[in-house]
C-alpha positions as CSV (number, residue, x, y, z in Angstrom):
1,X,33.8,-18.9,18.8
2,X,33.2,-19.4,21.0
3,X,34.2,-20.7,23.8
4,X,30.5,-21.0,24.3
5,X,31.2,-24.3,22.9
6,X,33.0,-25.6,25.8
7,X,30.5,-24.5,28.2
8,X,27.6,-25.6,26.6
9,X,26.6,-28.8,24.9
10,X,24.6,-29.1,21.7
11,X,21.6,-30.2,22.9
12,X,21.4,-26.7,25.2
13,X,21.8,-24.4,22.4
14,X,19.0,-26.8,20.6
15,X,17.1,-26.2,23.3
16,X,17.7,-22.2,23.9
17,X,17.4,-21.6,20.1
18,X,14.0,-23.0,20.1
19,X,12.7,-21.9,23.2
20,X,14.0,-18.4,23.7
21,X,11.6,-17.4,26.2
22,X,12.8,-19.3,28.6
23,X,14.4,-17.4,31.8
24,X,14.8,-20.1,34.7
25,X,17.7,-21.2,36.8
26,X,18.3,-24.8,35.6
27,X,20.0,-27.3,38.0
28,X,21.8,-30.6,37.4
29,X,22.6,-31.8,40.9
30,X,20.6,-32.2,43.8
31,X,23.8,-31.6,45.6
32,X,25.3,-28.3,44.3
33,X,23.9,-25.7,42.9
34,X,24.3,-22.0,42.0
35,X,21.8,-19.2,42.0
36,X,21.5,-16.6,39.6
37,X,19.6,-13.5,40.3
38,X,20.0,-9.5,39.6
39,X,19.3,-10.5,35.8
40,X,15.6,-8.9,34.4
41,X,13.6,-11.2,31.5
42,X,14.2,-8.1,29.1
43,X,17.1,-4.8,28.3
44,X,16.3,-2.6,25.3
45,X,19.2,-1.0,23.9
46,X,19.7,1.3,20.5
47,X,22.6,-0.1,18.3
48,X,25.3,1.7,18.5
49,X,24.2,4.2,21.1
50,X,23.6,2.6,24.0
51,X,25.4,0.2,26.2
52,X,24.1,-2.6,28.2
53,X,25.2,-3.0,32.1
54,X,24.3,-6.0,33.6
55,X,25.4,-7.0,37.3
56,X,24.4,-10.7,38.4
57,X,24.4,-11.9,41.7
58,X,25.8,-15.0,41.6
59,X,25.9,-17.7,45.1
60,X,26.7,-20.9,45.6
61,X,26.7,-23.9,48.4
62,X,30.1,-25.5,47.1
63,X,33.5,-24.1,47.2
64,X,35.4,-23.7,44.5
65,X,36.2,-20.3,42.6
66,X,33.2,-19.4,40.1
67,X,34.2,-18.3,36.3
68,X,31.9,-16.3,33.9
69,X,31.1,-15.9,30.4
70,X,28.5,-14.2,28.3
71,X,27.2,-14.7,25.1
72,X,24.9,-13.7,22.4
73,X,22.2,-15.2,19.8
74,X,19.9,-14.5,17.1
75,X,16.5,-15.7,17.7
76,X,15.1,-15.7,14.2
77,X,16.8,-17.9,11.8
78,X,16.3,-19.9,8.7
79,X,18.8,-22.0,6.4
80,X,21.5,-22.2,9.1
81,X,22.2,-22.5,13.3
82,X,22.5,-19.4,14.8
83,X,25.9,-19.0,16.8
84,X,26.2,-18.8,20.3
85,X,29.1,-15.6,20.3
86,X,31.2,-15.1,23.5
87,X,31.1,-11.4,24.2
88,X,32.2,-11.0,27.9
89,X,34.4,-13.2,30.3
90,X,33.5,-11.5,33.8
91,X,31.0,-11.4,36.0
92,X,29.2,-7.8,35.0
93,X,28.6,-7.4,31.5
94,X,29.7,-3.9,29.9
95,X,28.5,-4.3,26.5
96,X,28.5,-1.6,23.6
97,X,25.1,-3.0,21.4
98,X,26.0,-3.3,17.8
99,X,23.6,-6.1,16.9
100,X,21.0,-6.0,13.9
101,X,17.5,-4.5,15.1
102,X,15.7,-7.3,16.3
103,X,15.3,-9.2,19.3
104,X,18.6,-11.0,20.3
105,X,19.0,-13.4,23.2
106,X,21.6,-13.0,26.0
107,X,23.1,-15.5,27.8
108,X,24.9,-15.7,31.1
109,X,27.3,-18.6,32.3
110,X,28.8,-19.3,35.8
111,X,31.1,-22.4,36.2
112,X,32.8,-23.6,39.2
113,X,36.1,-24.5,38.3
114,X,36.5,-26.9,40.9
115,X,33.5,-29.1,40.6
116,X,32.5,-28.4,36.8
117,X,29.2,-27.5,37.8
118,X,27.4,-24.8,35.8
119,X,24.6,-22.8,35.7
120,X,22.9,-20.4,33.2
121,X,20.6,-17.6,32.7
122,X,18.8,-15.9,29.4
123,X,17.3,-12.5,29.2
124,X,16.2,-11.1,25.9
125,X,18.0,-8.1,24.0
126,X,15.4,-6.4,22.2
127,X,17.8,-3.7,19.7
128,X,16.2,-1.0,18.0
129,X,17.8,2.2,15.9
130,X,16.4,5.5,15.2
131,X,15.0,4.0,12.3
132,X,13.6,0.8,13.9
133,X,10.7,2.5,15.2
134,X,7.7,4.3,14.1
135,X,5.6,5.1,10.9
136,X,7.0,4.6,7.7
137,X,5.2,6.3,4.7
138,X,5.7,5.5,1.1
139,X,5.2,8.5,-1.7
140,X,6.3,10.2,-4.4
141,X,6.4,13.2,-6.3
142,X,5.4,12.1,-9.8
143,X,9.0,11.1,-10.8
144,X,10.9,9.7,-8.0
145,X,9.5,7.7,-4.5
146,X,11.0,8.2,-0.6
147,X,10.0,7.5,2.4
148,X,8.9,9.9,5.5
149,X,9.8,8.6,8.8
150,X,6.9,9.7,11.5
151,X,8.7,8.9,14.9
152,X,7.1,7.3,18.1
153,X,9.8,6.8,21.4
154,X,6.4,6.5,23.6
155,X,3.3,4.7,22.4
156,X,1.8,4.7,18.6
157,X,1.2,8.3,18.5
158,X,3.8,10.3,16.1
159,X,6.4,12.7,18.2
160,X,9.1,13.7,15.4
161,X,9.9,13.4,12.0
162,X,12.6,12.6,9.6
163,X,11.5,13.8,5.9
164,X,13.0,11.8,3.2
165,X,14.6,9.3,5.6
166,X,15.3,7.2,2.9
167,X,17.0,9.5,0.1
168,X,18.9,11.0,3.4
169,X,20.8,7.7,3.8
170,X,21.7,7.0,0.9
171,X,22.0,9.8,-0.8
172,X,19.3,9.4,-3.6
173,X,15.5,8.4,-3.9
174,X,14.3,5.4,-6.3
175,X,13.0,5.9,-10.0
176,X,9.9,6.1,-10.5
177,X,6.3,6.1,-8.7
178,X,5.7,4.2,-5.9
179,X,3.8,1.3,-5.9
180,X,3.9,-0.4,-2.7
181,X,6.1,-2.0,0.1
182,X,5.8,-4.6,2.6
183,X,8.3,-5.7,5.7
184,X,9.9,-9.2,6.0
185,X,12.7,-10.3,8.6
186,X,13.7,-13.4,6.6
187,X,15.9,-11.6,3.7
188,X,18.9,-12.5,3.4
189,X,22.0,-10.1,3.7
190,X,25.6,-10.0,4.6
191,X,25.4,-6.7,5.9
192,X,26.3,-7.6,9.4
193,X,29.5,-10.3,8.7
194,X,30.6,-10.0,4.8
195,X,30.7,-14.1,5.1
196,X,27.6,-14.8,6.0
197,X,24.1,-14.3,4.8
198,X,21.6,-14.0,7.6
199,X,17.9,-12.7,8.0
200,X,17.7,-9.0,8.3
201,X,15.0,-7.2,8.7
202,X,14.3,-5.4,5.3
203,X,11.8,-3.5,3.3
204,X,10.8,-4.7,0.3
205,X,10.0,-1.4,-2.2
206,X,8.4,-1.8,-5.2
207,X,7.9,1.3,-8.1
208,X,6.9,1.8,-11.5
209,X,10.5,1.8,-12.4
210,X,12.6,0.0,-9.6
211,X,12.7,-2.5,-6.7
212,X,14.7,-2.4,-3.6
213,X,15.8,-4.4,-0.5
214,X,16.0,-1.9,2.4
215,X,17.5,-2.7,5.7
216,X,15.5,-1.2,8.5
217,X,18.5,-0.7,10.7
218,X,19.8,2.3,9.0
219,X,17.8,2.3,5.3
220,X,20.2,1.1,3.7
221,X,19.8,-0.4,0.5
222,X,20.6,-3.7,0.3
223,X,19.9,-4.4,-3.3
224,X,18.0,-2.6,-6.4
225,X,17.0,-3.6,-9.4
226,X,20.8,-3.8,-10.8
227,X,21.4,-6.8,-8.4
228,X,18.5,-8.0,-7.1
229,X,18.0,-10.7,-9.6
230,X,20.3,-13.5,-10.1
231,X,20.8,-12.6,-13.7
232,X,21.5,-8.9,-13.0
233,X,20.2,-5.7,-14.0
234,X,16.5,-6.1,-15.0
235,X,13.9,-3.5,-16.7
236,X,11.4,-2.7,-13.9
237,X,7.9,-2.3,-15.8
238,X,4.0,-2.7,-14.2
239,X,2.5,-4.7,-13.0
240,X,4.5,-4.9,-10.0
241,X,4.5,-5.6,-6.3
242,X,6.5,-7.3,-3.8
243,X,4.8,-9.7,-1.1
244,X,5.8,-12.2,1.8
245,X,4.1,-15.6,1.2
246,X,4.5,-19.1,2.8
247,X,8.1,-19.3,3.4
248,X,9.1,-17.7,0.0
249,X,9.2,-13.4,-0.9
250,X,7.5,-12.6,-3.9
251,X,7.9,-10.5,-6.6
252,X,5.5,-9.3,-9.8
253,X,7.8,-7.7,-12.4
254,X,6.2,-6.8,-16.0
255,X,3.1,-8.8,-14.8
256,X,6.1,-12.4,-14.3
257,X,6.5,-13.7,-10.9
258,X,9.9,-14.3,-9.1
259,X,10.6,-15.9,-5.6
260,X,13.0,-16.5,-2.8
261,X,12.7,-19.6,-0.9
262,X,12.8,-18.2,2.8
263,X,14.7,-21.8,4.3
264,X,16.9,-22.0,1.1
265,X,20.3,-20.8,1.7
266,X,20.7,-17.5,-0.8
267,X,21.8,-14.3,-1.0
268,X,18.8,-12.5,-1.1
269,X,18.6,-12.9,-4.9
270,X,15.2,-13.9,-6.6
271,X,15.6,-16.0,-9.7
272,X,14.5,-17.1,-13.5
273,X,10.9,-16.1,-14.1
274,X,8.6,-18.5,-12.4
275,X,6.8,-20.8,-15.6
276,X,3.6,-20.4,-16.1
277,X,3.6,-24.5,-17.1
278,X,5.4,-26.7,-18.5
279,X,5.4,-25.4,-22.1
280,X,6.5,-21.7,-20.9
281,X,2.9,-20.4,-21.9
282,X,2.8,-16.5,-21.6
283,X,1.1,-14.7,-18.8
284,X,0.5,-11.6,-16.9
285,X,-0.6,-11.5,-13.4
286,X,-2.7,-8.5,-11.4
287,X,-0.6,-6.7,-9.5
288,X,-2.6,-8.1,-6.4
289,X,-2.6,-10.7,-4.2
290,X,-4.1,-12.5,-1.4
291,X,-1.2,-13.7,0.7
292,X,0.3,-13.7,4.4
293,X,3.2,-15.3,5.7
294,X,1.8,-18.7,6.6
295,X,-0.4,-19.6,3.1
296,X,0.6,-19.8,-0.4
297,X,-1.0,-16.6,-2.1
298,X,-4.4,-16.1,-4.1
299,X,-3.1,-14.9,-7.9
300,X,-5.0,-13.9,-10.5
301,X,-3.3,-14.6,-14.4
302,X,-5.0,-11.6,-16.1
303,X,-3.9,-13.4,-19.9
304,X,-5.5,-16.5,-19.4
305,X,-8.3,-15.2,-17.2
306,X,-7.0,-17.9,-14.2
307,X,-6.3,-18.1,-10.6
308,X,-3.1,-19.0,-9.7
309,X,-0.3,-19.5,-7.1
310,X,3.1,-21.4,-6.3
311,X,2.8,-24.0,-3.8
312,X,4.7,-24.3,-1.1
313,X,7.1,-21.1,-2.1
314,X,9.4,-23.2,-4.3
315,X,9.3,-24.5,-7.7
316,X,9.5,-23.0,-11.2
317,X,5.6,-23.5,-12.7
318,X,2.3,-21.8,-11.2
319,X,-0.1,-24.1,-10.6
320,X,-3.7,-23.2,-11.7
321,X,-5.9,-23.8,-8.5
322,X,-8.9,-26.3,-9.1
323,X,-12.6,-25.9,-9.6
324,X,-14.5,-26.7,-7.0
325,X,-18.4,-27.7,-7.7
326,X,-20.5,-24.7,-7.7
327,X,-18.2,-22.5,-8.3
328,X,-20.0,-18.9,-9.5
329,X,-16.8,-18.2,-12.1
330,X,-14.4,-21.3,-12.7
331,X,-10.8,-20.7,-11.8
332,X,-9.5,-21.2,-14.6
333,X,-10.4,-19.3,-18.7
334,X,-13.0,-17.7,-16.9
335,X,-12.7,-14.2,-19.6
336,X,-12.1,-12.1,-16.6
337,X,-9.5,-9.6,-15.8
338,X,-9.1,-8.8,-12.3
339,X,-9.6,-5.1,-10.8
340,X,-8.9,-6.3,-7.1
341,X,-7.7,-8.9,-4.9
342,X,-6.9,-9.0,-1.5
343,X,-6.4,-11.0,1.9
344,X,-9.3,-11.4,4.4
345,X,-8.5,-13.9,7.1
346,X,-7.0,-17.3,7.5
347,X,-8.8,-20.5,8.6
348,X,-6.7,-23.2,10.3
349,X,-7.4,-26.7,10.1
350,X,-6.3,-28.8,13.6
351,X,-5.4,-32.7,13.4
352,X,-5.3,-34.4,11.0
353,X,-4.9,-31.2,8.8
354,X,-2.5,-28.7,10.3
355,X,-2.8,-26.3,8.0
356,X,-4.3,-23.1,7.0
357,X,-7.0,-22.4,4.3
358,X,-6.8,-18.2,3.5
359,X,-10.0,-16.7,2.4
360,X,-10.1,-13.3,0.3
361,X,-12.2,-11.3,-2.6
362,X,-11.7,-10.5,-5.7
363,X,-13.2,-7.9,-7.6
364,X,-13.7,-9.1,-11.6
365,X,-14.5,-7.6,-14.7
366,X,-15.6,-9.7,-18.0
367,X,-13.8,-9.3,-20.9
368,X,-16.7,-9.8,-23.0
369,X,-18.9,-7.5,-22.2
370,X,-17.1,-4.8,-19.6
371,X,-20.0,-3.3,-17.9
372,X,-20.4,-7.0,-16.1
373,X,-18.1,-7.1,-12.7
374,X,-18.3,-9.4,-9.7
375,X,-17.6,-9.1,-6.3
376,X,-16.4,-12.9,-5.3
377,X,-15.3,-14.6,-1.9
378,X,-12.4,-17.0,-2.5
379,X,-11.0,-19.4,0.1
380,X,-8.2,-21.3,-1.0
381,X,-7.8,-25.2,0.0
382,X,-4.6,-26.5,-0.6
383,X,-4.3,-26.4,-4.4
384,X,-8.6,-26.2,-4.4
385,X,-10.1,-22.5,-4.6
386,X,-14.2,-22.0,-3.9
387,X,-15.2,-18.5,-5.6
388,X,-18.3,-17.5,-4.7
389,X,-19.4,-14.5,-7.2
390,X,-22.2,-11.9,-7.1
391,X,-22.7,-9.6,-10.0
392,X,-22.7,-5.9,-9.0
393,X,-25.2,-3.6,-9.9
394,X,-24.1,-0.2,-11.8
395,X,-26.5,1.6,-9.7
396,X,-24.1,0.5,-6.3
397,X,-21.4,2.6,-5.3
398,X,-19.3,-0.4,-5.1
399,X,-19.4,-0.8,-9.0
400,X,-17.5,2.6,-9.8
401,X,-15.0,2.4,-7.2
402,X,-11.2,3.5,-7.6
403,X,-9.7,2.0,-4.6
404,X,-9.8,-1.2,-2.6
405,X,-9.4,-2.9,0.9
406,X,-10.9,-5.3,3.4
407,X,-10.6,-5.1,7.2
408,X,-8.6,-7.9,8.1
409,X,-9.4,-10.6,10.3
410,X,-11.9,-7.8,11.8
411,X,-15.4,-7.2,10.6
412,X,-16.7,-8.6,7.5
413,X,-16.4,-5.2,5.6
414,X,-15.2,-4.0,2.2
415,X,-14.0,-0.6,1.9
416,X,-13.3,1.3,-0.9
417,X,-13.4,4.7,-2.4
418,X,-16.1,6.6,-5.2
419,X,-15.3,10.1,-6.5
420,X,-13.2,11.1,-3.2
421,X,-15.1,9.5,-0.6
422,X,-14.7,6.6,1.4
423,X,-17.5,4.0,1.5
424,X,-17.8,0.7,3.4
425,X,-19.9,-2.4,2.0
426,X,-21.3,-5.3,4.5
427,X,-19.8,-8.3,2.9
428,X,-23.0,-10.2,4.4
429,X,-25.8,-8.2,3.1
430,X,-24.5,-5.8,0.5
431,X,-25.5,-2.8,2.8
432,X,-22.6,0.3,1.9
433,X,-22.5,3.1,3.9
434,X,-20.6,6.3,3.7
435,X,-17.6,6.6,5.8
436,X,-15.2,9.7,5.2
437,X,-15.1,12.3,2.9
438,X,-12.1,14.4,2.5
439,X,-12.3,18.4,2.3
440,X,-12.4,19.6,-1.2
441,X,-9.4,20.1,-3.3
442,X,-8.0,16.8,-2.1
443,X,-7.7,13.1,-3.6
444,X,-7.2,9.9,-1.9
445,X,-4.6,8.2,-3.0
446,X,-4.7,4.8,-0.6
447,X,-6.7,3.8,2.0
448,X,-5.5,0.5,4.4
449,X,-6.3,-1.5,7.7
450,X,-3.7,-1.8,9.9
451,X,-3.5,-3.4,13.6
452,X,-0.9,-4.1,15.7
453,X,-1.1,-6.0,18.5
454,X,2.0,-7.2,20.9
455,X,1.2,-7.9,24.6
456,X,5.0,-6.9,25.6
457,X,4.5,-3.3,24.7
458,X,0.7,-2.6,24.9
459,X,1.0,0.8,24.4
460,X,2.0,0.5,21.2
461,X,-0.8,-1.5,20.2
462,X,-3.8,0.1,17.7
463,X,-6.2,-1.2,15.4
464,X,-6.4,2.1,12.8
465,X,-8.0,2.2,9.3
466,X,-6.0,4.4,7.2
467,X,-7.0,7.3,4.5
468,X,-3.6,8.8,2.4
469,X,-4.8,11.8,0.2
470,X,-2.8,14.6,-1.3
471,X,-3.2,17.9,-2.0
472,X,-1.1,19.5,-4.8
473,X,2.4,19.0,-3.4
474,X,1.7,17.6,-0.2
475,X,-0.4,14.9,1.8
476,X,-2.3,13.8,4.7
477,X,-2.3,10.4,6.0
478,X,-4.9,9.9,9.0
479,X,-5.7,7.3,11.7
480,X,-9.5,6.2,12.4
481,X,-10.5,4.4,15.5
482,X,-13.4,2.2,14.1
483,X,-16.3,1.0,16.2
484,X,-18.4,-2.4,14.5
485,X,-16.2,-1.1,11.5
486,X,-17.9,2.2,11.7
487,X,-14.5,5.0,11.4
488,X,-15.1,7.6,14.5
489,X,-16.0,11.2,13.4
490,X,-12.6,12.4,13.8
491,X,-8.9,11.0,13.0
492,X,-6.7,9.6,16.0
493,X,-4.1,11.9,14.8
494,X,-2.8,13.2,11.1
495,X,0.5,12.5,9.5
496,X,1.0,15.5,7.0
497,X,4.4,15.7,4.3
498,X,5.4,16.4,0.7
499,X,4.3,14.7,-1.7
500,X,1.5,11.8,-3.0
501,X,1.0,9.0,-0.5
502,X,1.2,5.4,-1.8
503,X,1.2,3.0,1.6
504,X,2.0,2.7,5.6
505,X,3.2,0.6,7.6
506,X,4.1,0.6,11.7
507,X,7.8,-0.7,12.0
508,X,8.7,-1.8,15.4
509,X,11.7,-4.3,17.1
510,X,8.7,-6.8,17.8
511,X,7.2,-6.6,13.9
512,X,7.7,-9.6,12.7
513,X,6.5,-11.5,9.3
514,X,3.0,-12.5,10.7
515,X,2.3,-9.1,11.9
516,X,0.5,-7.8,9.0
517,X,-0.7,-9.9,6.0
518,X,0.4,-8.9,2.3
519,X,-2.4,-7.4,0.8
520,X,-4.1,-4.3,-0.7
């Protein structure tokens, strides 16, 4: 390092780190300058594949002889300053792409050596590998979970297939039955520099018998459940599930939540058992949540019938959220035991507030008497949670449903499944309506809304609810267009392997941690 540093004072790399979109010519004279051009705003390259060429035009209206440099930085970044590294000293860069999958920043220097002048230029690196792209499905086959890799090198639509992608590197599949996954770049790993412990991008796998940290450059496990927790190899039991939160990864172990603080420096290690309070009560949260990457998540404390979550995504106690007047059920000792939870959309709150409120449902049975569930909105304020609860009647299809999930930020629906069909109810007025029923001989075994949604490659873009379902020893997985929340007659297209079908999700270079909220 960088003799970057020479070049560029600390208030520039301030400045480019927090503003990486920024592609002008700057000048600091009125007398001299020097004009950069022949450099596009974006180069896509596949790590350790491809190499980038780059030939600037350089010109200037002083003499003097012009030197070069070019360097490279990491746009995301938490806990630390990203590095400015020198990679090139001429004019035309010639550069093999090694770089983690993600979207890297390159920048180009030119100097006259005479005067001292000096002029720069960025352009974005956006690095992908052959596993940074496409649909990634989580299943199992009753004993042991993998994943199948369904590819897409044009638009959202699947060309190509890698079976197993994950057992294929490295070499064995995880224990047990899956449960479910979610993506996250702000894990920390030293898989790039053995010294240093950056974000990586990284799937976060959950089953009924193990947890692992993936890297999605080349699947990789990072860590399992032998060192994933600071105090070493840990019994993984249900309920369990792994979830990004406001700046903190969450996991449910045996039913006990652990966490990372995101803009902690660590090692990608979650800690001692978060407390329930301060005298160590016993708990056992739902495996579900209600949670995205900029609130504190929605819990539910199936032991003593309470709602719950961490604030902030630090700390060692769970604090029970507050009543608010007219509440339907109280948040706390409310003799429930939660069937469902799960995220809906996100209300934020301009000056004086800045901040988000995050509003879900849960789905609640009484302990009392069973045959009493609820359907109930929840919207979270601060450490302040309204529940709004209607009691559902057995002769709805809602009441005997199997499997749940809410359209999010999208229409006001609630979809879920009864005996093999899937069913949609009008959060407003109660109104359900069948949706899709699969052909005989097969079960669902997930259903999900998806939508991605990145204006720098539109056609990537989709807005797809999702129906897994398996039949014997293999699966379908298919893609609905939805119109008013209405699915169209027919799937957009049909992802078909071995196995059961647990979860989805679309992995991209531009997926980021507010791509998709954490939820069921």
């Amino acid at each position: 390092m960088k003799k970057f540093f020479y070049y560029l004072s600390i208030g520039f790399i301030i400045a480019a780190s927090s503003c990486a979109k920024d592609k002008s010519n700057y000048t600091y004279s009125t007398e001299e300058y020097i004009e950069i051009k022949g450099i596009e705003d974006k180069y896509t390259a596949i790590a350790f594949q491809d190499t980038v060429k780059i030939e600037p035009q350089v010109s200037s209206n002083k003499e003097g002889e012009l030197e070069y440099s070019w360097g490279i930085y990491e746009t995301n970044v938490q806990g630390r300053t990203a590095p400015v590294d020198t990679i090139n000293h001429t004019k035309n860069l010639k550069y093999a792409v090694k770089e983690d999958a993600k979207d890297w920043v390159l920048v180009f220097l030119a100097k006259n050596k005479k005067t001292g002048y000096t002029q720069y230029k960025t352009t974005t690196l956006t690095v992908a590998t052959a596993f940074t792209r496409g649909w990634y499905v989580l299943k199992d086959d009753g004993t042991n979970s993998d994943l199948d890799l369904f590819l897409t090198p044009q638009n959202a639509t699947v060309n190509g297939k890698v079976t197993n992608a994950l057992s294929a590197a490295n070499g064995y599949k995880l224990q047990g039955k899956a449960s479910n996954f979610s993506f996250t770049s702000s894990y920390k790993s030293n898989v790039l520099n053995p010294a240093t412990y950056a974000n990586t991008r990284t799937l976060l796998i959950t089953t009924e018998k193990d947890v692992q940290a993936v890297g999605v450059n080349n699947l990789k496990t990072l860590r399992d459940k032998s060192t994933i927790f600071l105090g070493g190899d840990q019994i993984i039991e249900p309920p369990i599930g792994g979830f990004l939160g406001n700046s903190a990864l969450y996991l449910i172990n045996k039913g006990q939540l652990y966490n990372i603080y995101s803009n902690s420096i660590n090692k990608g290690q979650f800690g001692s058992k978060v407390r329930f309070d301060d005298n160590n009560s016993s708990y056992s949260l739902s495996p579900f949540f209600v949670s995205s990457s900029n609130v504190d998540p929605i819990l539910f404390d199936n032991s003593n019938s309470s709602f719950v979550t961490l604030v902030n995504g630090s700390g060692s106690t769970l604090t029970t959220y507050a009543n608010v007047d007219g509440n339907g059920i109280p948040t706390s000792k409310n003799n429930q035991t939660a069937l469902y939870l799960g995220f809906k959309s996100t209300v934020y709150l301009p000056a004086p507030d800045y901040y988000y409120k995050r509003q879900g449902y849960a789905i609640l049975r009484d302990k009392t008497d069973p045959t009493v569930k609820s359907l109930c909105f929840l919207e979270a304020d601060k450490t302040k949670l309204t529940v709004k609860s209607e009691t559902l009647s057995p002769s709805s299809l809602l009441y005997n449903a199997t499997l749940f999930t809410l359209l999010t930020e999208d229409e006001n629906l609630l979809y879920f499944v009864n005996n093999n069909s899937v069913y949609s109810r009008n959060l407003n007025n109660g109104f359900e309506q069948l949706q899709y029923t699969v052909p005989g001989g097969e079960e669902v075994t997930f259903i999900k809304h998806l939508k991605y949604a990145v204006s720098s490659e539109p056609d990537y873009n989709f807005n797809f609810f999702i129906i897994g379902s398996k039949s014997g020893s293999t699966y379908k997985v298919r893609m609905f267009q939805k119109s008013s929340g209405n699915l169209a007659a027919a799937p957009t297209q049909t992802l078909e392997g071995t196995g059961s079908p647990k979860s989805i999700l679309y992995i991209s270079p531009r997926v980021s941690d507010s791509s998709y909220p954490s939820t069921y």
